[in-house]
PDB file of N, CA, C and O in Angstrom:
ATOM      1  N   UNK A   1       0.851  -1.167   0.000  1.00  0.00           N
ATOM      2  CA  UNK A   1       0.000   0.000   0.000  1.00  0.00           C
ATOM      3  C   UNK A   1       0.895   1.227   0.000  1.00  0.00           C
ATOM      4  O   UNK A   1       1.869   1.423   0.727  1.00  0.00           O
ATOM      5  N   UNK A   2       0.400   2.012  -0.933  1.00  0.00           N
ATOM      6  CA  UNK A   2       1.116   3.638  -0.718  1.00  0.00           C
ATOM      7  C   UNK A   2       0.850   4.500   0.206  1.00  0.00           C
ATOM      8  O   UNK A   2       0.117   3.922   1.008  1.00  0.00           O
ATOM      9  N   UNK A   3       1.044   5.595   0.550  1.00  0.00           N
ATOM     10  CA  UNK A   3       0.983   6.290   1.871  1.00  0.00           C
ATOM     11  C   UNK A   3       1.864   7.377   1.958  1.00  0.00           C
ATOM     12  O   UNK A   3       3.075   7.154   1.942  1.00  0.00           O
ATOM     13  N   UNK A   4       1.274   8.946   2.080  1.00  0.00           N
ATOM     14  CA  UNK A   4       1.890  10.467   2.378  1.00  0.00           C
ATOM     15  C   UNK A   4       2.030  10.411   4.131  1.00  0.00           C
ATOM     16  O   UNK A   4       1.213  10.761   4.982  1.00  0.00           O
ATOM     17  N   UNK A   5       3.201   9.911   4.255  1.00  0.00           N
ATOM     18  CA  UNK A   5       3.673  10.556   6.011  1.00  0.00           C
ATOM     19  C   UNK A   5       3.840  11.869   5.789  1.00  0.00           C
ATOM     20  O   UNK A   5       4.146  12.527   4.795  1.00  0.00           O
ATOM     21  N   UNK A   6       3.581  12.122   6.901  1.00  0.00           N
ATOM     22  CA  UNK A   6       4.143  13.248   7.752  1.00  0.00           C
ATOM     23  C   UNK A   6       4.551  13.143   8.990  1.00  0.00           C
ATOM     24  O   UNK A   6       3.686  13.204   9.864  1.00  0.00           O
ATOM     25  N   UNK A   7       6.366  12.907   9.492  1.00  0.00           N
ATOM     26  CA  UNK A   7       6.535  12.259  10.523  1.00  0.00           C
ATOM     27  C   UNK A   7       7.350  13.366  11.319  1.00  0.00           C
ATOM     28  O   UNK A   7       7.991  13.135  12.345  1.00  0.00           O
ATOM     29  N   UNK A   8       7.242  14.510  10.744  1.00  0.00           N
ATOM     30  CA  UNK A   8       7.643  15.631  11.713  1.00  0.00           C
ATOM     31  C   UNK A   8       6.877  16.730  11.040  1.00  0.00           C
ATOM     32  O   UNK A   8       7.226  16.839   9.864  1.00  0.00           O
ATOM     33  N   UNK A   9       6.117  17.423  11.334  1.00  0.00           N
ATOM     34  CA  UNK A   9       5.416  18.719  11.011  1.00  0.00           C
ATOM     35  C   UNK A   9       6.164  19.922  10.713  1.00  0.00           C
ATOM     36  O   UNK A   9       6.005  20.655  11.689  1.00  0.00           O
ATOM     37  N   UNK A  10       6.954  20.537   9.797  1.00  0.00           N
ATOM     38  CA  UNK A  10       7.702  21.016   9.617  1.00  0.00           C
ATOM     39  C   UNK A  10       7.680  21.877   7.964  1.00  0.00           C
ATOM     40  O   UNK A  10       8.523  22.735   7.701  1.00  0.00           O
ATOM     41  N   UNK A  11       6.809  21.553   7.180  1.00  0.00           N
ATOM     42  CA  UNK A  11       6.343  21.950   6.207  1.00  0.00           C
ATOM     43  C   UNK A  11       5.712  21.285   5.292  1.00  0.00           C
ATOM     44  O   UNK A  11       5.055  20.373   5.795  1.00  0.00           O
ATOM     45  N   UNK A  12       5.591  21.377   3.662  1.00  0.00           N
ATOM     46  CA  UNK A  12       5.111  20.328   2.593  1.00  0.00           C
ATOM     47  C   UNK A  12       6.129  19.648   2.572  1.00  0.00           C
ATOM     48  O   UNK A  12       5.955  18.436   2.440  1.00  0.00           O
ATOM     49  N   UNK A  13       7.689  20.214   2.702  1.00  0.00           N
ATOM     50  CA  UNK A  13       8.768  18.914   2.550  1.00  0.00           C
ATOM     51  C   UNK A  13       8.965  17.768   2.856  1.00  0.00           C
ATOM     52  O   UNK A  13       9.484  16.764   2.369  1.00  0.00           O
ATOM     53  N   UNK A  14       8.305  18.169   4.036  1.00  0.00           N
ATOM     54  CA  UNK A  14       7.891  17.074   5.240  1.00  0.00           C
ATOM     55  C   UNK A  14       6.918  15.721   4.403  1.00  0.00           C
ATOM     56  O   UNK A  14       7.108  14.525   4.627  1.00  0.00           O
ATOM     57  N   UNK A  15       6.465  15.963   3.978  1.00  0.00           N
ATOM     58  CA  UNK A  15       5.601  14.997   3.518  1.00  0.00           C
ATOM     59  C   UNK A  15       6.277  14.133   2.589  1.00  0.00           C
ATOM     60  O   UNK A  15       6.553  14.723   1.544  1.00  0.00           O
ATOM     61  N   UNK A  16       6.688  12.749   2.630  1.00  0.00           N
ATOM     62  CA  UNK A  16       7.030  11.634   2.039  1.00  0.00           C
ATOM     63  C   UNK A  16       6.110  10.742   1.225  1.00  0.00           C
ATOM     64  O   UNK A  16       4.962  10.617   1.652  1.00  0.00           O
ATOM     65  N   UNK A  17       6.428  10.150   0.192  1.00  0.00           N
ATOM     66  CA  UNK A  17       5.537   9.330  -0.054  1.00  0.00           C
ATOM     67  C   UNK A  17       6.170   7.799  -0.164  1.00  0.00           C
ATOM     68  O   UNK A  17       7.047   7.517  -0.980  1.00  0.00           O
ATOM     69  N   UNK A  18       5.637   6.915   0.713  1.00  0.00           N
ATOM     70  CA  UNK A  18       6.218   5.853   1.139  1.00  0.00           C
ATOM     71  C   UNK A  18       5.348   3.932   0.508  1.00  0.00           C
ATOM     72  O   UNK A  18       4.145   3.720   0.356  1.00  0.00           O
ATOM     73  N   UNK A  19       6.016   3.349   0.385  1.00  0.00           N
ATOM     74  CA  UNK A  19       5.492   2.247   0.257  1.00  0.00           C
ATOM     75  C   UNK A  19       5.702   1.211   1.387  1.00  0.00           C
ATOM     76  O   UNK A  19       6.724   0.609   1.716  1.00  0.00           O
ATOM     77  N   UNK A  20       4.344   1.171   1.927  1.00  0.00           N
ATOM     78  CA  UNK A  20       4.078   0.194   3.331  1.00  0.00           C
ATOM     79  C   UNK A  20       3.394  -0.490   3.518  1.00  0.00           C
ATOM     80  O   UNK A  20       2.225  -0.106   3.518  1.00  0.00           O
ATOM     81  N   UNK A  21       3.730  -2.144   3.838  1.00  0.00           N
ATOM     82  CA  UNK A  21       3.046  -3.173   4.305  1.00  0.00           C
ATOM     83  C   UNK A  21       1.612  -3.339   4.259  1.00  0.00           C
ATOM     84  O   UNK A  21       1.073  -2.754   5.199  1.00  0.00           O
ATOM     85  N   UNK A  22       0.854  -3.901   3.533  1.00  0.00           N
ATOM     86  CA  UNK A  22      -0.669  -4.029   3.865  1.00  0.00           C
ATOM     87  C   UNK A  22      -1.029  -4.447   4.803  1.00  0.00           C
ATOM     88  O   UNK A  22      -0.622  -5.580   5.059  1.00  0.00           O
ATOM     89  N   UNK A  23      -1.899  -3.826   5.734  1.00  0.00           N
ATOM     90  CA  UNK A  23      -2.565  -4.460   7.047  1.00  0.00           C
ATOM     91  C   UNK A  23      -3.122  -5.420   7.381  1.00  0.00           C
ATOM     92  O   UNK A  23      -4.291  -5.345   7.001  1.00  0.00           O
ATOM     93  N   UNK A  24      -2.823  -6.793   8.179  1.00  0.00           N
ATOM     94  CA  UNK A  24      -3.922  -7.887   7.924  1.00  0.00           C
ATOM     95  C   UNK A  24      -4.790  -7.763   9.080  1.00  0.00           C
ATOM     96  O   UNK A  24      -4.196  -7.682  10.154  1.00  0.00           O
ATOM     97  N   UNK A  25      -6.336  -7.723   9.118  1.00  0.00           N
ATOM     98  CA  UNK A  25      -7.265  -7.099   9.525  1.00  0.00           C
ATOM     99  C   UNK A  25      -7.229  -8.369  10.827  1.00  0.00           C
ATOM    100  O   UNK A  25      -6.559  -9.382  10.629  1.00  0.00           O
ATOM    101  N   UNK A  26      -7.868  -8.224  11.901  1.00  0.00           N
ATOM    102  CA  UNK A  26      -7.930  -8.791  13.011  1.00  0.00           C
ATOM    103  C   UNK A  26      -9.406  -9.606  13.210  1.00  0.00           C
ATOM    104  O   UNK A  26     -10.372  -9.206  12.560  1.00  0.00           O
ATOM    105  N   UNK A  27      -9.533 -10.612  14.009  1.00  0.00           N
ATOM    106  CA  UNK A  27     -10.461 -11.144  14.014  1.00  0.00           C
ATOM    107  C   UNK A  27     -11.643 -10.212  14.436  1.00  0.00           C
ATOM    108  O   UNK A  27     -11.544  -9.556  15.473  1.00  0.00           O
ATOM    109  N   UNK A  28     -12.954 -10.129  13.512  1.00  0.00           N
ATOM    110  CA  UNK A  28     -14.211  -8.937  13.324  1.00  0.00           C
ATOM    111  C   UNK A  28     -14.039  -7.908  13.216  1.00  0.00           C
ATOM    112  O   UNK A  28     -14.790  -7.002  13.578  1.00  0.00           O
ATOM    113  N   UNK A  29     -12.306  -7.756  12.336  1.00  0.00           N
ATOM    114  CA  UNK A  29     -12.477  -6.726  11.000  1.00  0.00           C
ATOM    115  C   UNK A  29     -12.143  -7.322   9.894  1.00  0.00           C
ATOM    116  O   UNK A  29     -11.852  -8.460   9.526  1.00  0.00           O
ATOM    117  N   UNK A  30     -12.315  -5.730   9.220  1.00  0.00           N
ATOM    118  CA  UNK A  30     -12.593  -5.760   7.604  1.00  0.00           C
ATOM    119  C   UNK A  30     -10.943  -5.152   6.968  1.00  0.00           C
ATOM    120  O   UNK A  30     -10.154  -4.330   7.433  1.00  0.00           O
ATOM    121  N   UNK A  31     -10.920  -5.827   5.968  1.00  0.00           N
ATOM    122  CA  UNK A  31      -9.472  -4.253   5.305  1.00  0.00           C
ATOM    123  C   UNK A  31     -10.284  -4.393   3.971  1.00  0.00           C
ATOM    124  O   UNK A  31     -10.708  -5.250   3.196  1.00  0.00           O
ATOM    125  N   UNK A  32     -10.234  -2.622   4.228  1.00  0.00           N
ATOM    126  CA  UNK A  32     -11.181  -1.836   2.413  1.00  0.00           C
ATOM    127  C   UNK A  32     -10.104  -1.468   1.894  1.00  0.00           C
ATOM    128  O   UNK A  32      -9.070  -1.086   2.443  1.00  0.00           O
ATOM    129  N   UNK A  33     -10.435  -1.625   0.461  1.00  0.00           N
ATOM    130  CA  UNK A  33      -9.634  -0.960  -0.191  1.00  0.00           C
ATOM    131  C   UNK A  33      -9.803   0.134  -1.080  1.00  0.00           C
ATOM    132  O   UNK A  33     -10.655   0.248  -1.962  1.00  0.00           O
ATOM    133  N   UNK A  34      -8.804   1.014  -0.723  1.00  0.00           N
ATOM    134  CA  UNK A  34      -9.128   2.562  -1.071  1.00  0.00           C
ATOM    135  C   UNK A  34      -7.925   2.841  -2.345  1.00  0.00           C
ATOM    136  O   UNK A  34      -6.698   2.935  -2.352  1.00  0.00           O
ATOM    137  N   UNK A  35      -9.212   2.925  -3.584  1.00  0.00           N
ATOM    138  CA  UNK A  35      -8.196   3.383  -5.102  1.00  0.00           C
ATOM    139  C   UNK A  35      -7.610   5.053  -4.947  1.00  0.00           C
ATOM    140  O   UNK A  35      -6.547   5.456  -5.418  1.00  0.00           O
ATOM    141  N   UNK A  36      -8.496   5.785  -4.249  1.00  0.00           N
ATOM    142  CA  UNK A  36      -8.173   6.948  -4.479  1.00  0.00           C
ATOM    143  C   UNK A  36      -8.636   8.108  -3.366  1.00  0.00           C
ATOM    144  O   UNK A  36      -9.808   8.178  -2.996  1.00  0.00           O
ATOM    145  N   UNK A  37      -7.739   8.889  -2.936  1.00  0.00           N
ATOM    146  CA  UNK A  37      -7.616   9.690  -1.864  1.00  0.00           C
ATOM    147  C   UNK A  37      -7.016  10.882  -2.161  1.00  0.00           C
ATOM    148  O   UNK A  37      -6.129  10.852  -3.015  1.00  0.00           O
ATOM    149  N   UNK A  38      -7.365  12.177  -1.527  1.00  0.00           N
ATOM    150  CA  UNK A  38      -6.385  13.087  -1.920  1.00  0.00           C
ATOM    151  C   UNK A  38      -5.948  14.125  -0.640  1.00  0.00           C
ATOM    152  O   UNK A  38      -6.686  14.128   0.346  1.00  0.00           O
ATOM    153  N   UNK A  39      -4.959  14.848  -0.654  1.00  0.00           N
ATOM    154  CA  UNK A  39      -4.677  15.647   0.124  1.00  0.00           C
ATOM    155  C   UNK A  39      -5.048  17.113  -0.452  1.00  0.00           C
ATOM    156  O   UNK A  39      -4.757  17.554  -1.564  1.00  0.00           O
ATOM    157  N   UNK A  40      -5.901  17.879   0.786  1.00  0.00           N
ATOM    158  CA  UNK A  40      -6.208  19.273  -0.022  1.00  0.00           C
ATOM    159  C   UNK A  40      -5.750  20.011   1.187  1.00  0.00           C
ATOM    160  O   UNK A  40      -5.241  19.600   2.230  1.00  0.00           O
ATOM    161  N   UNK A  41      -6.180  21.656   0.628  1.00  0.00           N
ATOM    162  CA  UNK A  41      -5.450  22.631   1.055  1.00  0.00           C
ATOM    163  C   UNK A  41      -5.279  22.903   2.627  1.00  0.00           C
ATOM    164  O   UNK A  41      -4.336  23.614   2.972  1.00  0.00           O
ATOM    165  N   UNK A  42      -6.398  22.218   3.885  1.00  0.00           N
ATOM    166  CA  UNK A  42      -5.844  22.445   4.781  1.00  0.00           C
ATOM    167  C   UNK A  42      -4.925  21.289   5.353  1.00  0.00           C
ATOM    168  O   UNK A  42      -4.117  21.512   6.255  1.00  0.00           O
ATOM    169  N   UNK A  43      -5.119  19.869   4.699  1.00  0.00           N
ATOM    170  CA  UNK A  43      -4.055  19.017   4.908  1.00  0.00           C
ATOM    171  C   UNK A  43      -2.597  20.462   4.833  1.00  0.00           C
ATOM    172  O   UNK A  43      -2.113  21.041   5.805  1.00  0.00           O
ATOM    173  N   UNK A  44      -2.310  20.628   3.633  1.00  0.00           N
ATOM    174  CA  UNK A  44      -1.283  21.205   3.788  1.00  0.00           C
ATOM    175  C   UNK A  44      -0.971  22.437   5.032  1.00  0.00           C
ATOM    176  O   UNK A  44       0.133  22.866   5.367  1.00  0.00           O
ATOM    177  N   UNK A  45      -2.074  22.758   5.473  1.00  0.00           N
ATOM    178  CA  UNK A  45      -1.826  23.884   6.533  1.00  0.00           C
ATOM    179  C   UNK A  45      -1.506  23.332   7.589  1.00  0.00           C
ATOM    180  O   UNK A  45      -1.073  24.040   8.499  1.00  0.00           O
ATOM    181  N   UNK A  46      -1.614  22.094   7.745  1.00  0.00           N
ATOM    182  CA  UNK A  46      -1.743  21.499   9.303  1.00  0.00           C
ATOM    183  C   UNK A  46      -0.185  20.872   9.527  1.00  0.00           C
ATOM    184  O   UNK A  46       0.328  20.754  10.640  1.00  0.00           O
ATOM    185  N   UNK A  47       0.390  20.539   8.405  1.00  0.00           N
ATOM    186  CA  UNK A  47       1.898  20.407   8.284  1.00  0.00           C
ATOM    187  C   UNK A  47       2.824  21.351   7.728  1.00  0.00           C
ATOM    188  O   UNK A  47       3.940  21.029   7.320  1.00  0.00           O
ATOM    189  N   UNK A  48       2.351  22.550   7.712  1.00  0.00           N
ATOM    190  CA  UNK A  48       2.766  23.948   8.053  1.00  0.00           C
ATOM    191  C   UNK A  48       2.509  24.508   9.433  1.00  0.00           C
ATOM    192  O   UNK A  48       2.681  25.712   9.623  1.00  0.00           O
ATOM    193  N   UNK A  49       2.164  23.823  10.270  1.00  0.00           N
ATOM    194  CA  UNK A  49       1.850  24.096  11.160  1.00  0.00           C
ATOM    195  C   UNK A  49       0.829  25.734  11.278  1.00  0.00           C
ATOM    196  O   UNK A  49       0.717  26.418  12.295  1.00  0.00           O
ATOM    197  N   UNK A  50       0.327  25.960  10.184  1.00  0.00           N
ATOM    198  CA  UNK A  50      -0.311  27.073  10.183  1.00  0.00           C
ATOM    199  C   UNK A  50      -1.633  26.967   9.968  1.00  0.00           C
ATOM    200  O   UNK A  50      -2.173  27.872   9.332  1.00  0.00           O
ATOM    201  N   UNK A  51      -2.499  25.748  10.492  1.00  0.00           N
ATOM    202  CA  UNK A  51      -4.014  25.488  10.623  1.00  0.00           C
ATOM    203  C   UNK A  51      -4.448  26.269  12.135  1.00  0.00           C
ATOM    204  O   UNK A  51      -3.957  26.152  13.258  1.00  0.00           O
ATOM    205  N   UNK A  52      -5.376  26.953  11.715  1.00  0.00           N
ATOM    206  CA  UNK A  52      -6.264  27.583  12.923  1.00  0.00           C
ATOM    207  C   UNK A  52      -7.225  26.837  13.568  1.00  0.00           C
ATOM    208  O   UNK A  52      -8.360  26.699  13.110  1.00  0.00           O
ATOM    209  N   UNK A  53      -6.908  26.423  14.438  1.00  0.00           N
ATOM    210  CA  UNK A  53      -7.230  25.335  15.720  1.00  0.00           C
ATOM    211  C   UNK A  53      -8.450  26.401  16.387  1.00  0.00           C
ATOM    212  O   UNK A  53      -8.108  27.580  16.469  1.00  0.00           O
ATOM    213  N   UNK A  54      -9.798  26.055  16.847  1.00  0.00           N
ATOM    214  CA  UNK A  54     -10.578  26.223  17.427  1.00  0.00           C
ATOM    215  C   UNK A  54      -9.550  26.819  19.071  1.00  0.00           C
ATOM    216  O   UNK A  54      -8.427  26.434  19.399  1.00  0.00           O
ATOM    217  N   UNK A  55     -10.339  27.703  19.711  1.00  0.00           N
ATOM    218  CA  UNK A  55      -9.752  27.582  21.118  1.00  0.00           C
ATOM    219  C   UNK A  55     -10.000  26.753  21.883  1.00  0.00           C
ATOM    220  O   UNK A  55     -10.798  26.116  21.195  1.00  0.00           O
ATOM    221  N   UNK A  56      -9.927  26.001  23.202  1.00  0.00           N
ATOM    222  CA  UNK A  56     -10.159  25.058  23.746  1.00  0.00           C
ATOM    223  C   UNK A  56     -11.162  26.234  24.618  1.00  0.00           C
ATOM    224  O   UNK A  56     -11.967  25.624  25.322  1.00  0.00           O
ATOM    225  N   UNK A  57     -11.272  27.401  24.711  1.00  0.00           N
ATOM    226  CA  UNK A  57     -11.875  27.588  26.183  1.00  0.00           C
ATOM    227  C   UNK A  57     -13.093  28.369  25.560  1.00  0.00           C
ATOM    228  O   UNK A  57     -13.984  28.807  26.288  1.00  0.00           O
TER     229      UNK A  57
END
């Protein structure tokens, strides 16, 4: 399976694209398989660390 890490938050550089192990699902699960996914514009803000987070209070 393919896969965009982000294993330190640090910008778009940050983001790898990696080839990793398929998951074998556990007894009373399922593994789906997903053709197509995408990353959009606040993905990228959030590994810019520049996504605007709700306040907690």
């Amino acid at each position: 399976m393919h896969a965009w890490l982000c294993e330190n938050p640090v910008g778009v550089d940050a983001l790898t694209w990696k080839e990793l192990p398929t998951p074998t699902p556990g007894p009373g699960q399922v593994l789906i398989e997903i053709r197509a996914a995408s990353l959009n514009f606040p993905d990228l803000l959030i590994v810019q660390n520049k996504y605007q987070m709700k306040s907690t209070r």
